[in-house]
N, C-alpha and C positions, 0 to 999 in steps of 0.2 A: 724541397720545401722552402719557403720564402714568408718573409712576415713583415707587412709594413702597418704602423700604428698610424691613422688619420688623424688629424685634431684640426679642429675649423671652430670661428666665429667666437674667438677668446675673448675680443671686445675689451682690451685695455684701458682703462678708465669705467669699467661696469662689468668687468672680471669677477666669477665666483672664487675668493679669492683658495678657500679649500678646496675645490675640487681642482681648480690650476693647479695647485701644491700634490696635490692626491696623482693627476694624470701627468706629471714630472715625472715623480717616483716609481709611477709605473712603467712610465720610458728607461729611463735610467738602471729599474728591475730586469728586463723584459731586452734591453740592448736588438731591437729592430735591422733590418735590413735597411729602412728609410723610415724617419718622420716625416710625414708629408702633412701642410698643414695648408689647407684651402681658402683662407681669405679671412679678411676680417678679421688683422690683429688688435686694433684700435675701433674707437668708439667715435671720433669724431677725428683723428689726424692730428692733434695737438702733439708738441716733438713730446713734451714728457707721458705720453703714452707710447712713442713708437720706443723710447728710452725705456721704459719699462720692458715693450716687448723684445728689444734688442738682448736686454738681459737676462730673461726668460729662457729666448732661443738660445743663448749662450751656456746653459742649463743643461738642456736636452741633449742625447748622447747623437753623435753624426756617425751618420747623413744627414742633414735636414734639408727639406724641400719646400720655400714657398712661394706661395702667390698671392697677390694681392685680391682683397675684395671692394665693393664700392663706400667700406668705410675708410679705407685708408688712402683715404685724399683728404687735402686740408679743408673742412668742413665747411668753416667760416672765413676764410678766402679765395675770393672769386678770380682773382687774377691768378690764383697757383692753381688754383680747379683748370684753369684754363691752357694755362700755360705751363706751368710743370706738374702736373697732378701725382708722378708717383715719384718725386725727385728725392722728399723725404724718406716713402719708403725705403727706396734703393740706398740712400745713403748709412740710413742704421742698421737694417738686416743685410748687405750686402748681399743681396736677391736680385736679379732684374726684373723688373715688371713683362719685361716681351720674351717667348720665344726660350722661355728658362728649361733648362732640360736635365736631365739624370742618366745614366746607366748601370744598373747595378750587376750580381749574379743573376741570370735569368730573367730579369723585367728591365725593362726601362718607362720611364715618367717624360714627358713634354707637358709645357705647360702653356696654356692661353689665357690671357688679356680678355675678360666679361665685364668687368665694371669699366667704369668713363668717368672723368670728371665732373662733367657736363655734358648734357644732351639735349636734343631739340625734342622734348616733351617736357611735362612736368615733375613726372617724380625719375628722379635721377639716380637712384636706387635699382632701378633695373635693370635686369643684362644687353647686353651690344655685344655681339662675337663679327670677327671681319671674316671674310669667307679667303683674302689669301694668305692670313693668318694662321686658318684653317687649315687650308691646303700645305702649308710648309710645318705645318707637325704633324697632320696626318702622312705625307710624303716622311718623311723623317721617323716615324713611328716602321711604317711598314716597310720600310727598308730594313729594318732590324731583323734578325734570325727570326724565321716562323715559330722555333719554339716559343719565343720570348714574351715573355705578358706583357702587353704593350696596354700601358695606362695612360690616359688626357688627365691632367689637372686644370679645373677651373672652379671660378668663385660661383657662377649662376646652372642650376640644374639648362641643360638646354633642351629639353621637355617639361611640359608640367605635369609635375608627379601627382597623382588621384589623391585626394586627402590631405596633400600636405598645406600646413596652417597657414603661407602664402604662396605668391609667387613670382617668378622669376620674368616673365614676361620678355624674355632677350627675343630680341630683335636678329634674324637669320640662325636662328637657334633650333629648329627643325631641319634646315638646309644643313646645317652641319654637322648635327648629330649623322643624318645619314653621309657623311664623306667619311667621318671615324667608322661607321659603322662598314661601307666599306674598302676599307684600308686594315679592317678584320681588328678595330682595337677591343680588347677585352673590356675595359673598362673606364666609364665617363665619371671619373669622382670630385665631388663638388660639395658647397658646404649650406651658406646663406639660408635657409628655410626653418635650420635650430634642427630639425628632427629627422634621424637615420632611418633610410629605405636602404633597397638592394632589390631594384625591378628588370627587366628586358625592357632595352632602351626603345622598342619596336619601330624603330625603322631598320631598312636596309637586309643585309645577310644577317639570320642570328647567330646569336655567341656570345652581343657586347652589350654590356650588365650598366644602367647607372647606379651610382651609388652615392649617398646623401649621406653627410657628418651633423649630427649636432653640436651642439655650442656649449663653452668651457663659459659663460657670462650668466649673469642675472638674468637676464632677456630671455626666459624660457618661453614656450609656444605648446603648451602641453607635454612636454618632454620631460625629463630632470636633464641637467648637464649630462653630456656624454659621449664619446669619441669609439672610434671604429679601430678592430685588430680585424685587417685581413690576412690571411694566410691562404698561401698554394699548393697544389702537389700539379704533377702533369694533366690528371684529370679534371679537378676541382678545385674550386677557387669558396672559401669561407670566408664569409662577412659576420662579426660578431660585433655589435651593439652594448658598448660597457657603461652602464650608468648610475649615476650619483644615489647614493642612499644615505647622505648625511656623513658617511664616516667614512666612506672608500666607495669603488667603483668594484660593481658586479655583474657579470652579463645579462642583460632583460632581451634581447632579442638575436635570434642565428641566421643567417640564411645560406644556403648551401647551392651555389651556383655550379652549373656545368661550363668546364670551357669549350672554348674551340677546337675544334681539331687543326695541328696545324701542319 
């Protein structure tokens, strides 16, 4: 059995600042195999937001795992958008932006690069995955032990989930979902959208689940605040949905995935 806590889309500088405090102590409760925390620690890249989250993270009990999302580039400068987009990140969370990975007791984590600084459309908010970027975490994932729950981390769902309040619009994001899908990864987890699924990523060979985090921020989208406990056993894989009630976090939604055989 395995248990990783997701938390995505904390939005530093428009942080709920309770329920951040609330989903700390839960971590801190709860001592996880991994915190993995899918994008979007900052609101606009200002350093005293990534200083805020650098302290945060410092908080939460390790492992911790992250990746950047399309807010944490410097907002309001176009030359660091351009030219170092995640220099800040990398500097205060000691995270790397590319190619970040994990290996724990029976899973391992790789992570991919979805947001951009800048991109040749207009809203710049939306996902970009490179396809050999791809390819070198998918190839890295599945070299792992068959048993192994091999999970992708990234900031933009790379399908668009039915229902959900926006979207993600990445660019080769169907192309890649099916190379995870087969390279046999269990699980595509990602945050950006505010509001927790657990569907069949449907391309490719089944088995591999995406799975969507809501957000620790004011910014809700129909949601309340709220962050994901997965746990495993060899057959199955639990997605539980813990959300904000004002006074603490309580489960509103389960889902109950089958893995792969491996």
């Amino acid at each position: 059995m395995g248990c990783i806590i997701q938390l995505s889309d904390v939005h530093f500088g428009a942080e709920n600042k309770a329920a951040v405090a609330a989903a700390t102590a839960y971590c801190q409760a709860e001592q996880p195999d991994l915190v993995l925390i899918t994008g979007d620690i900052t609101q606009q890249g200002y350093r005293r937001e990534f200083e805020a989250a650098a302290g945060w993270l410092s908080e939460l009990p390790d492992p911790v795992f992250v990746i950047v999302g399309n807010h944490d580039v410097p907002y309001w400068s176009l030359a660091d958008r351009v030219f170092h987009p995640w220099q800040m990140f990398e500097q205060t969370t000691g995270h790397p932006a590319h190619d970040h990975e994990f290996v724990g007791d029976g899973f391992m984590v790789r992570g991919v690069t979805t947001a951009r600084g800048w991109q040749a459309r207009p809203n710049w908010s939306k996902g970009v995955i490179d396809l050999e970027q791809t390819q070198r975490a998918a190839q890295a994932l599945k070299a792992s032990d068959p048993s192994t729950l091999r999970i992708l981390a990234c900031h933009h769902p790379l399908v668009e989930m039915i229902g959900a309040p926006m979207t993600g619009e990445v660019k080769r994001g169907p192309e890649a979902a099916q190379i995870f899908a087969e390279a046999r990864v269990d699980l595509i987890m990602t945050g950006h959208v505010h509001v927790p699924f657990a569907l069949p990523i449907g391309v490719g060979i089944t088995g591999c689940h995406a799975v969507g985090c809501g957000t620790l921020s004011e910014r809700e989208r129909g949601f309340p605040p709220s962050f994901n406990v997965v746990t495993w056993d060899d057959a199955n894989i639990t997605v539980t949905a813990m959300g904000w009630v004002g006074s603490g976090f309580e489960p509103m939604r389960t889902w109950h995935l089958e893995r792969r055989r491996s």
